[in-house]
N, C-alpha and C positions, 0 to 999 in steps of 0.2 A: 775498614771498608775501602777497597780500589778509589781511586778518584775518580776514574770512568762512569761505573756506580753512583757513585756521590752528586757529580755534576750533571748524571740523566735524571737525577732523583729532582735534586734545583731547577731542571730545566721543565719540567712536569708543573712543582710547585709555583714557576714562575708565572706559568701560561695560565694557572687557574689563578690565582691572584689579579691577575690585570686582566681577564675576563667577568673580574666581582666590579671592579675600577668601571670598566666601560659603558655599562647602562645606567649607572647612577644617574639619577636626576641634578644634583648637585656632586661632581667629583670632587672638589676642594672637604667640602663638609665628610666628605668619606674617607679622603685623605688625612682629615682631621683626628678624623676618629682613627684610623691606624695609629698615628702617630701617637696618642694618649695609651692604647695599649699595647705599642710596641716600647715604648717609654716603660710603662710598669709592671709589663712584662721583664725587661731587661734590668732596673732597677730590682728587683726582686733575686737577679742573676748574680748580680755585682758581690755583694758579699761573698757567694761562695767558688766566684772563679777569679782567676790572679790575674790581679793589674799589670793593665800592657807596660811593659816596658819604656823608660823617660824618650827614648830614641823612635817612636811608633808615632808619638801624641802630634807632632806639624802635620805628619800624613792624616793622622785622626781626624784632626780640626780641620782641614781639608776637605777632606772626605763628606763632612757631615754639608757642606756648605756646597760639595759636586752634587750630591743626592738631593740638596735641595734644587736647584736648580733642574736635574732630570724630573722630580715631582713637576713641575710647574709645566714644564717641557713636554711631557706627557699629559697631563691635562688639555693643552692646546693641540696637540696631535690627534687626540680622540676627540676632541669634539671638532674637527674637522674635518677627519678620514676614516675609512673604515677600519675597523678593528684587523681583519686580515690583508688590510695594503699598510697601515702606519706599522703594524708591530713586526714583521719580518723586515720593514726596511729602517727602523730604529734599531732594531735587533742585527739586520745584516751588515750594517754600516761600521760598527762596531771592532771587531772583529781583527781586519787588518789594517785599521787603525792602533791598536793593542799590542799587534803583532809589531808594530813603530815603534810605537813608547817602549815594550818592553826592550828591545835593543837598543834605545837612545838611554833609557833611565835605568835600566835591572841588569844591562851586560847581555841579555841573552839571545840563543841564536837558535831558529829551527833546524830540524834535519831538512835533508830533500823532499821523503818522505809525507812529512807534517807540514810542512809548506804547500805540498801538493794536495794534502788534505785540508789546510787551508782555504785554498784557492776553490777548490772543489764547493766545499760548505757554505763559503760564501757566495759564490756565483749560482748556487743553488736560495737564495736568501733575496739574494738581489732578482735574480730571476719570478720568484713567489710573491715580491713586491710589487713589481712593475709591470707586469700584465693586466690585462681585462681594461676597467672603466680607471681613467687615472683617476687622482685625487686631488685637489685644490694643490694649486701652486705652494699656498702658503700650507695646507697640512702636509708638504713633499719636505718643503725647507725644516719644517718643525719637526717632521721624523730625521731626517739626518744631523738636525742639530741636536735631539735627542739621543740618536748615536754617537756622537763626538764627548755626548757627556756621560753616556755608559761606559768610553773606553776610558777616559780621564779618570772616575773614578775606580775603574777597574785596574789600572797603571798604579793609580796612586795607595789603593788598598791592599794591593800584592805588597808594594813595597813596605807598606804601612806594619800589616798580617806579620810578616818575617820578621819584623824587625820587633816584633810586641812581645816573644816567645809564650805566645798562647793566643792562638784563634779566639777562643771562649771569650777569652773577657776580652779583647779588642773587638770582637762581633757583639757582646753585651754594651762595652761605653759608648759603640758607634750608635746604635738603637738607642741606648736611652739618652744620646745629646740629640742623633739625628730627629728623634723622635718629636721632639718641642718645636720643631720649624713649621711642621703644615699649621699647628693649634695656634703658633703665634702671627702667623701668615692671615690667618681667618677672621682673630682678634683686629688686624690692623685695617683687612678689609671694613670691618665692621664700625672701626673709626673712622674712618674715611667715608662712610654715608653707607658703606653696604648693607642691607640688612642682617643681623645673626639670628638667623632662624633657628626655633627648636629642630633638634636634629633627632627625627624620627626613630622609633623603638629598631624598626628592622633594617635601615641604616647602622646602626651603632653593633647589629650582629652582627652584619656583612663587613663592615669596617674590623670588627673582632676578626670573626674569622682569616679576611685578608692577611692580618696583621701578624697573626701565627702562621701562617704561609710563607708570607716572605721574610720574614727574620729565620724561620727554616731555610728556605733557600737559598736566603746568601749568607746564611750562616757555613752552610756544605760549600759555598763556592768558595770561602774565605778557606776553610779548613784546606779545600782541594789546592789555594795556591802556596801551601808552605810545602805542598807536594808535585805540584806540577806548575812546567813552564805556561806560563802566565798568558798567550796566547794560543794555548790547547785547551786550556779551561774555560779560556771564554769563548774560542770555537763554539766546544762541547756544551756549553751552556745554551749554544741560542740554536740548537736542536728544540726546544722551545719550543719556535714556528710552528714545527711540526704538530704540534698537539693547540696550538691556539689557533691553527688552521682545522682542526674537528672540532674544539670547542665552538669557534666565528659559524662554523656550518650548521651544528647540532643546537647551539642556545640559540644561537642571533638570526638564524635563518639565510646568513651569507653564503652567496655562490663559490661552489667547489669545485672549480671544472679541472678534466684530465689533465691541462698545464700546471694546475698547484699541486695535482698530486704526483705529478710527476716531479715537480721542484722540490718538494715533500724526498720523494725519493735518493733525489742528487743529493740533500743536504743529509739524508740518513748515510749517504756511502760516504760522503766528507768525516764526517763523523767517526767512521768505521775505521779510513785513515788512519787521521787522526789517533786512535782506539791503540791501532795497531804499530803506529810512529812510535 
């Protein structure tokens, strides 16, 4: 499969997943539930795909503890902004931040090119963010601190991915250790005086569902960075936008006016770039 492919495919699965996230009554408790069947889901994986390599496991355990931290990060982002202002500017902040680390930590360097398509994609991101009705101070801060923690892990799971020599089971150990942190996050609330409510029948399918989403889609994104520079991947990923801006319109009844779908536009021909870099 092209990685261009691979990463429109993740970028699709990514938008529908944190569109299941977003009207939750309780998102921790949905998050919970991911994480229990992304857990044994991946547990059920481990046997028959090959353990990452000894050299992969610092970036792993990393990894598991960045993705905790975006869980949490994203929770407080949605419930203070809208679904089509927090996720294009978590998603667009990203990016060329990525495009850093990958040169500070991977060696690596764009063309003209993909830089242009860079630049392009994200200001197309940035732009889909920051129009219309702003959004709380603090859900502004909470998406770009949410960005800063999708590049960190996406820096550190490139490096991580290569070094593992197998996608498969480094995207299986990462799921089923990352998996245990929302369940034990809930627990703790719960000691701490929160109440643990029963967590509803149709909760626990939408938690399923999600949870086969996005271990699909960063599974594909994992796979695309032992093939591609590690700041085109995540470009291409947060094309994204583009489909969680018809989702926000078509589920949640959010305004789509001719400026998103024109940033809509800018960020498809970034892309294209990109495609073509």
């Amino acid at each position: 499969m092209p990685v261009v492919v691979a990463v429109l495919c993740a970028a699709v699965l990514h938008a529908t997943w944190n569109a299941l996230v977003k009207p939750a009554a309780d998102r921790l408790a949905l998050l919970a539930v991911m994480g229990v069947a992304s857990t044994a889901g991946c547990l059920a994986l481990i046997p028959v795909v090959p353990v990452p390599a000894r050299g992969s496991w610092l970036a792993l355990g990393a990894s598991v503890v960045l993705h905790f931290a975006y869980n949490l990060l994203l929770i407080g982002s949605y419930r203070d902004g809208d679904f089509n202002q927090v996720y294009p500017l978590a998603r667009g902040s990203a990016p060329p931040l990525v495009a850093l680390g990958a040169v500070l930590v991977a060696g690596e360097h764009l063309t003209p090119l993909q830089t242009a398509g860079l630049a392009t994609l994200s200001g197309g991101l940035l732009l889909l963010a920051l129009g219309g009705r702003m959004a709380s101070r603090r859900a502004v801060l909470l998406a770009l601190a949410t960005g800063c923690a999708i590049a960190t892990y996406t820096v550190v799971d490139g490096v991580g991915v290569r070094a593992s020599g197998s996608a498969a089971g480094y995207a299986a150990w990462l799921f089923a250790l990352g998996g245990l942190t929302a369940p034990t996050l809930r627990v703790v609330l719960a000691a701490s005086g929160r109440p643990l409510a029963r967590v509803p029948r149709a909760l626990v399918v939408r938690g399923a569902v999600a949870a086969a989403l996005s271990v699909t889609a960063y599974g594909l994104v994992l796979w695309a960075q032992t093939r591609g520079a590690l700041a085109v991947v995540a470009a291409l990923r947060e094309t994204s936008v583009v489909f969680a801006g018809a989702i926000g319109a078509l589920q949640f009844g959010e305004e789509l006016p001719v400026r998103r779908i024109a940033a809509g536009v800018v960020v498809s021909g970034g892309a294209a770039i990109l495609a073509l870099g």
